[in-house]
MIVEX-392704 format. One record per residue (C-alpha): y, x, z; residue number from 1. Coordinates in steps of 0.02 Angstrom, whole numbers, plus 50000, padded with zeros to 5 digits. Example, Ala and Ser with C-alpha at 12.3 -4.5 7.8 and 13.67 -1.06 7.14 Angstrom:
<pts>
(pt (49775; 50615; 50390); 1),
(pt (49947; 50684; 50357); 2),
</pts>
This chain:
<pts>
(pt (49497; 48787; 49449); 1),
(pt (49547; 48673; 49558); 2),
(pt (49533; 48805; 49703); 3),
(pt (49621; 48953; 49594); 4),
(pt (49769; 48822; 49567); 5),
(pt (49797; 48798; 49740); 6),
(pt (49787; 48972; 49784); 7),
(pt (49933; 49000; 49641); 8),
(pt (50036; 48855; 49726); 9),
(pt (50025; 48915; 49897); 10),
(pt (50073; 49092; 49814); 11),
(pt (50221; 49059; 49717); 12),
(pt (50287; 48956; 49882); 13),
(pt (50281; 49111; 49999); 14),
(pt (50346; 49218; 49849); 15),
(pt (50498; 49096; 49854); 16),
(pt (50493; 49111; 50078); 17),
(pt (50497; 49290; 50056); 18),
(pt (50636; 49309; 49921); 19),
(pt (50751; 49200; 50044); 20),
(pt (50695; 49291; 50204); 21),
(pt (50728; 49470; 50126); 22),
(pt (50899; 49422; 50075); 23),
(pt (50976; 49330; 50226); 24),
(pt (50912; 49482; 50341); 25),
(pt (50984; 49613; 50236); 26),
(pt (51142; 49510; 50245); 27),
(pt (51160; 49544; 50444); 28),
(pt (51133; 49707; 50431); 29),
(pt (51279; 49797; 50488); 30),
(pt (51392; 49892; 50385); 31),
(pt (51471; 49859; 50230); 32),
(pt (51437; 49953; 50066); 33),
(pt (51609; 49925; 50008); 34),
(pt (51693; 50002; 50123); 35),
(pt (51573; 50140; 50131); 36),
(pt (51578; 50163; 49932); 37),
(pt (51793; 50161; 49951); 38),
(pt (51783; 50296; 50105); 39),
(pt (51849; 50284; 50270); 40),
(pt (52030; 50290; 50230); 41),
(pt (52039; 50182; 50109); 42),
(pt (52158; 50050; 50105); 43),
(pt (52082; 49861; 50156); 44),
(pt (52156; 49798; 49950); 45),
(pt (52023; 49936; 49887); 46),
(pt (51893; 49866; 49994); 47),
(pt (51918; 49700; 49931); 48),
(pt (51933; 49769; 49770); 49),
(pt (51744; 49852; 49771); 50),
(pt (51683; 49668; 49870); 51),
(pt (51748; 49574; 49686); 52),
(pt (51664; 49706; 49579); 53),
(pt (51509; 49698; 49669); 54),
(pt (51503; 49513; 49699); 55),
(pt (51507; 49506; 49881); 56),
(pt (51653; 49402; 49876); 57),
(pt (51543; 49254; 49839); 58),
(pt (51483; 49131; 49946); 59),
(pt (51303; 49160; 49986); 60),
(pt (51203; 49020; 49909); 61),
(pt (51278; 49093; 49728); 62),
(pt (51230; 49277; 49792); 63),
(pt (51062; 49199; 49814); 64),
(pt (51019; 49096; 49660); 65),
(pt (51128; 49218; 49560); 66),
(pt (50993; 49357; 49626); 67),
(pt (50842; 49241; 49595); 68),
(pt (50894; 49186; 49428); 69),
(pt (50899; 49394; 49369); 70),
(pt (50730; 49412; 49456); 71),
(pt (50659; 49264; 49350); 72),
(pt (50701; 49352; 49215); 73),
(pt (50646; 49523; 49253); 74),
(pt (50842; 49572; 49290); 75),
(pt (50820; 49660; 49450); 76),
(pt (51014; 49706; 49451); 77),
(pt (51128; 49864; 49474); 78),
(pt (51119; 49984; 49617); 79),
(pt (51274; 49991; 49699); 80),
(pt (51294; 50178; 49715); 81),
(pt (51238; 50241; 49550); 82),
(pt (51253; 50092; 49434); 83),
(pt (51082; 50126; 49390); 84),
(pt (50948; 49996; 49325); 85),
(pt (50853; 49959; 49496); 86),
(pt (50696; 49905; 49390); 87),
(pt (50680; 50082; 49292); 88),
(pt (50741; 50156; 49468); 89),
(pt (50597; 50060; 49538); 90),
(pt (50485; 50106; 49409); 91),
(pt (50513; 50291; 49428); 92),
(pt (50471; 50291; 49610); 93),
(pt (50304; 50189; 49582); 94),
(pt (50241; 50319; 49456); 95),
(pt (50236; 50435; 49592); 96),
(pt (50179; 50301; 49752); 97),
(pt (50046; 50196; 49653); 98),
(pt (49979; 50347; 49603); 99),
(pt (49971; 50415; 49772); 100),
(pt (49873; 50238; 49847); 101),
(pt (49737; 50250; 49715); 102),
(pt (49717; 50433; 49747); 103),
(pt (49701; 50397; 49919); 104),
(pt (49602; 50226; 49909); 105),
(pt (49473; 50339; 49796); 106),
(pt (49456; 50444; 49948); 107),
(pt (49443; 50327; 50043); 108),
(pt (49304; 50252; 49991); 109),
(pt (49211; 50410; 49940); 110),
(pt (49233; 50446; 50157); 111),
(pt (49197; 50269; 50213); 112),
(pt (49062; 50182; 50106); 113),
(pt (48927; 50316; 50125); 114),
(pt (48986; 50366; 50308); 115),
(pt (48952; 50189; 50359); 116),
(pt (48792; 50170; 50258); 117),
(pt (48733; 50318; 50318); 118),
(pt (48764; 50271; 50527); 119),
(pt (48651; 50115; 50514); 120),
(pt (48541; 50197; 50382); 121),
(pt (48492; 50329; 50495); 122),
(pt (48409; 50291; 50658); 123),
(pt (48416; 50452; 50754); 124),
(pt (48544; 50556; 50830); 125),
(pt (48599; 50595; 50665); 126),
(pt (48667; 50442; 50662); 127),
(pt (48807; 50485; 50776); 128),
(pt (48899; 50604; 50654); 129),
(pt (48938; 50503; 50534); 130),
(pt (49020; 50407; 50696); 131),
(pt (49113; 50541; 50784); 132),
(pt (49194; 50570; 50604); 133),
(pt (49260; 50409; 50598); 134),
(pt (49336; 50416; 50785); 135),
(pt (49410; 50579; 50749); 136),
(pt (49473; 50514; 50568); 137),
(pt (49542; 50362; 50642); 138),
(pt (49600; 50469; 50796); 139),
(pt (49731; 50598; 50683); 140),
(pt (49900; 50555; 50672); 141),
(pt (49946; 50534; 50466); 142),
(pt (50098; 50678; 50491); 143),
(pt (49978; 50790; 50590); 144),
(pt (49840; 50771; 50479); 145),
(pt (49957; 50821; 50329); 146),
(pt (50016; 50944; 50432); 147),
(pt (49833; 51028; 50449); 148),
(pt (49800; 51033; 50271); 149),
(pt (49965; 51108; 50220); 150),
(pt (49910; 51250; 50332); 151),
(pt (49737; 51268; 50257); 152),
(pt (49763; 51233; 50078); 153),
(pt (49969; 51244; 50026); 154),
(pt (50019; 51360; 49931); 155),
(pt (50126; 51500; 49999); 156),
(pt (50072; 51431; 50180); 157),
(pt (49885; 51389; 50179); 158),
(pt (49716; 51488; 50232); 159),
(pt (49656; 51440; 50038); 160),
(pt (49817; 51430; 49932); 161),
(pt (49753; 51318; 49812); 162),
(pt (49869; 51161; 49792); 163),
(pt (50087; 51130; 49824); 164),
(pt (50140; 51102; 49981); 165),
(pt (50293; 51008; 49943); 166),
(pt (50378; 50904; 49805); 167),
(pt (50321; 50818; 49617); 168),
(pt (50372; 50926; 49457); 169),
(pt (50520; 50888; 49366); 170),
(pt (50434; 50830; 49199); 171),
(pt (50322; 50700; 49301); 172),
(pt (50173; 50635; 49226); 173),
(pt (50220; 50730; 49056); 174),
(pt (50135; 50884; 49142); 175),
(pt (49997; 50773; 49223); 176),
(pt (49902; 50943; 49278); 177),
(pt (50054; 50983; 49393); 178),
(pt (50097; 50808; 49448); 179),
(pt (49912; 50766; 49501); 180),
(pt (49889; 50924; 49588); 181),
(pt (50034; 50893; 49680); 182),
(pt (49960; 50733; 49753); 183),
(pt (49815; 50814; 49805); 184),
(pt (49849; 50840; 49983); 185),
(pt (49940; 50700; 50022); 186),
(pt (49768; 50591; 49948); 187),
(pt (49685; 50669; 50091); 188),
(pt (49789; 50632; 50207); 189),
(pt (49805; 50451; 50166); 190),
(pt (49600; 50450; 50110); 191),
(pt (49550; 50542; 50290); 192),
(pt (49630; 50389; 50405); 193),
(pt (49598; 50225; 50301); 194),
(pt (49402; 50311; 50262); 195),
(pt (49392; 50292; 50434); 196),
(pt (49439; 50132; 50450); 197),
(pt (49335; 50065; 50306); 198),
(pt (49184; 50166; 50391); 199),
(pt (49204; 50068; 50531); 200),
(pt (49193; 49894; 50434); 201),
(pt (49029; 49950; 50331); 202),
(pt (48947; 50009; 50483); 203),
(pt (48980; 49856; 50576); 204),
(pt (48952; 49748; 50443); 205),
(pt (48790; 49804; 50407); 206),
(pt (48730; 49824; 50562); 207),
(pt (48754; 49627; 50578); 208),
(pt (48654; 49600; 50413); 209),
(pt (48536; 49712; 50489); 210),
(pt (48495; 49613; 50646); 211),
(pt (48505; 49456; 50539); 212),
(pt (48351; 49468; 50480); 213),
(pt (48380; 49486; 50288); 214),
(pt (48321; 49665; 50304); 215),
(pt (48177; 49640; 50386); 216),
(pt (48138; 49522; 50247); 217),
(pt (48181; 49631; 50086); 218),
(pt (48057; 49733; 50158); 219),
(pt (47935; 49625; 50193); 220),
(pt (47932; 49587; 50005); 221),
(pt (47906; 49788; 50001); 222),
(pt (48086; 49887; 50001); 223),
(pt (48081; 50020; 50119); 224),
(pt (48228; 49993; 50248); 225),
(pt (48346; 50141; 50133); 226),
(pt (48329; 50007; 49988); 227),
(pt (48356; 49837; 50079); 228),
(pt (48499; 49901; 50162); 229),
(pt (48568; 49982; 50004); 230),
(pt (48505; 49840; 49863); 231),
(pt (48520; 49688; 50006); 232),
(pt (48637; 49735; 50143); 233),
(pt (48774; 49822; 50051); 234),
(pt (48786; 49664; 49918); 235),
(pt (48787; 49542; 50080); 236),
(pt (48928; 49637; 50153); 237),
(pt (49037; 49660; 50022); 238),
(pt (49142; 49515; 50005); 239),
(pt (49211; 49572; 50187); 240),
(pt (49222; 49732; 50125); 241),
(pt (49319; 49687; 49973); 242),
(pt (49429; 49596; 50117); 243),
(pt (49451; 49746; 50202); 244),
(pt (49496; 49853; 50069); 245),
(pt (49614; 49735; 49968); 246),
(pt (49707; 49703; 50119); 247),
(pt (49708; 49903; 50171); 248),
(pt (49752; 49954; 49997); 249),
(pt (49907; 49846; 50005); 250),
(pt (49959; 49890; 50180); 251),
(pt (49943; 50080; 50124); 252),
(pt (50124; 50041; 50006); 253),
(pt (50229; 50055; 50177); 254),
(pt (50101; 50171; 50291); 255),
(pt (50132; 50308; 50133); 256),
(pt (50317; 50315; 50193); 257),
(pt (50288; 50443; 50326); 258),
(pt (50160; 50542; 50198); 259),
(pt (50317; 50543; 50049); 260),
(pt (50440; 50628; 50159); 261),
(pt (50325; 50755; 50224); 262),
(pt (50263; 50826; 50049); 263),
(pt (50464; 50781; 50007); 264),
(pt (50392; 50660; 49869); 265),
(pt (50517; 50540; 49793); 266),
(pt (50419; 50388; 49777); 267),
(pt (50452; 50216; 49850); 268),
(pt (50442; 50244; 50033); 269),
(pt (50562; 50399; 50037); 270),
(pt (50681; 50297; 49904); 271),
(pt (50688; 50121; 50012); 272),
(pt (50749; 50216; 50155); 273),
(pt (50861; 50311; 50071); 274),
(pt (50929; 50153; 49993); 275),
(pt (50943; 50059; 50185); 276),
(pt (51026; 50224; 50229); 277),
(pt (51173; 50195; 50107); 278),
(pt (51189; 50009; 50114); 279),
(pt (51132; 49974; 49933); 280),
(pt (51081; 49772; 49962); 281),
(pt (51045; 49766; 49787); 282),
(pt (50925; 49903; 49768); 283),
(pt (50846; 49864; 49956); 284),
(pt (50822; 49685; 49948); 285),
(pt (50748; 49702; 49756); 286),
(pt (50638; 49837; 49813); 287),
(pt (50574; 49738; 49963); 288),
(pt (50528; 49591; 49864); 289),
(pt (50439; 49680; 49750); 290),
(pt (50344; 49767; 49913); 291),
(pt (50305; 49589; 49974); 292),
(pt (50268; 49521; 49808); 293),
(pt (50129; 49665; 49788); 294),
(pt (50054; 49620; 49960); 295),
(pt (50029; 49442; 49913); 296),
(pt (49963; 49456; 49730); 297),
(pt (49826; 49571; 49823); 298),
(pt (49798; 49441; 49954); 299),
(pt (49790; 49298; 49798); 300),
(pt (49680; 49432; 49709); 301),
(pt (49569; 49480; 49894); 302),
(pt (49533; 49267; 49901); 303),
(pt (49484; 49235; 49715); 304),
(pt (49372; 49403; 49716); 305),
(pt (49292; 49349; 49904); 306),
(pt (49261; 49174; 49836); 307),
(pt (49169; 49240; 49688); 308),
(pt (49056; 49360; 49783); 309),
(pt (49021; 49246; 49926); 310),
(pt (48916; 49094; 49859); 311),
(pt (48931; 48999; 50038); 312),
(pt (49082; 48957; 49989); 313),
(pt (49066; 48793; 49919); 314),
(pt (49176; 48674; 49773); 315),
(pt (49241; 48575; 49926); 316),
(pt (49272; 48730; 50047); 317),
(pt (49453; 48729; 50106); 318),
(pt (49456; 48910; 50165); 319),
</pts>
């Protein structure tokens, strides 16, 4: 307890870090969104005008704590440009991007897991397949990858015109055959590179388990070496590989940017820099914070699950 408490502590503190840091860089960003909301001939009184209206006026400590006090309770404010809600705005865009990372996280680890199991599993040349996969996976640019599928399997432009090339349907997730189908290429995309990556980790962290010496003793106690690497090895190595993951499933939020605007998906990515685009502080500094806030309740969540799967870890551990 004593352990999750501090891990909430030191959590809430960088939440607090981060909220600050995302809104005094946003505030030397050049540009100003009155003046670009009032047009370029507009007089400086209309300027000033739009600056009152939007709050801008205000010295920056009240921006802040004004800004903080709406995010405590769940008031995320107005966009500046369409008035809109930027939580259901938010919201909207995540349907399509959260989506998208579990899709591609599922792949992911479909590719990896076995890949890697299978490179120390096997002990002959076979075992360099599995290998050159993973270079070549980790080797493919994301937009080139994408690229490659849309010509094999994209409708209208493909070898095998099986799934859309571009764009989510209108209705959303009301027609879930149409919206899931139209996240089907960019899942591969995302799954091919981080399976490679998480290949990587499970062969190298079983190949350390291997040479250990655990193996050799699971079968000793008769496993054959398929079993003590699957029943022994893989259960040793997973709290790195829950490290691994956690941490790659979070840093797939921004990597999904360049994935969004080439299957022309509105989701997060494609909507944040649309937002910095435009000068919409409210919307951008909201939507980073709530970027950053995901990556560190999966780091909080990465150190309580590696802390209960690793029993070295003792009541009086520090790390």
């Amino acid at each position: 307890m004593k352990y999750v408490l501090r891990r909430i502590a030191m959590f809430l503190v960088a939440l607090l870090a981060i909220s600050l840091i995302v809104f005094l860089m946003l505030r030397v960003l050049p540009g100003d969104i009155a003046a670009v909301m009032a047009g370029t001939n507009s007089p400086p009184e209309r300027v000033a005008q739009l600056r009152a209206q939007m709050g801008l006026d205000k010295p920056l400590p009240q921006q802040y704590f004004e800004w903080v006090g709406g995010l405590l309770h769940g008031d995320f404010g107005m966009t500046m440009l369409t008035g809109q809600p930027v939580a259901s705005v938010v919201a909207s865009r995540a349907a399509i991007t959260f989506p998208l990372i579990v899709l591609g996280m599922l792949v992911a680890l479909l590719f990896g897991i076995p890949l890697g199991y299978l490179a120390v599993r096997t002990t002959n040349r076979a075992a360099k397949a599995p290998e050159t996969i993973a270079i070549i996976g980790g080797a493919i640019p994301a937009l080139w990858g994408g690229l490659l599928l849309i010509l094999l399997f994209a409708r209208g432009l493909g070898v095998f015109e099986v799934f859309p090339a571009q764009g989510f349907p209108s209705r959303g997730w009301t027609d879930p055959s149409r919206a899931l189908l139209s996240l089907v290429l960019p899942a591969l995309t995302v799954g091919m590179i981080v399976g490679a990556t998480i290949m990587r980790y499970t062969r190298s962290s079983l190949q350390t388990i291997a040479s250990s010496g655990y193996v050799e003793m699971a079968m000793a106690c008769g496993m054959t070496r398929r079993q003590a690497l699957w029943h022994v090895g893989m259960r040793l190595a997973m709290p790195q590989l829950v490290s691994v993951i956690g941490l790659t499933f979070a840093e797939m939020v921004t990597g999904v940017m360049v994935i969004e605007n080439l299957f022309a998906l509105p989701g997060i990515g494609t909507g944040l820099v649309s937002d910095l685009g435009h000068r919409d502080l409210i919307a951008v500094q909201s939507e980073l914070f709530m970027l950053a806030a995901f990556f560190l309740v999966i780091g909080l969540l990465v150190d309580l699950t590696h802390r209960a799967l690793d029993p070295r870890l003792g009541e009086g551990s520090n790390e």
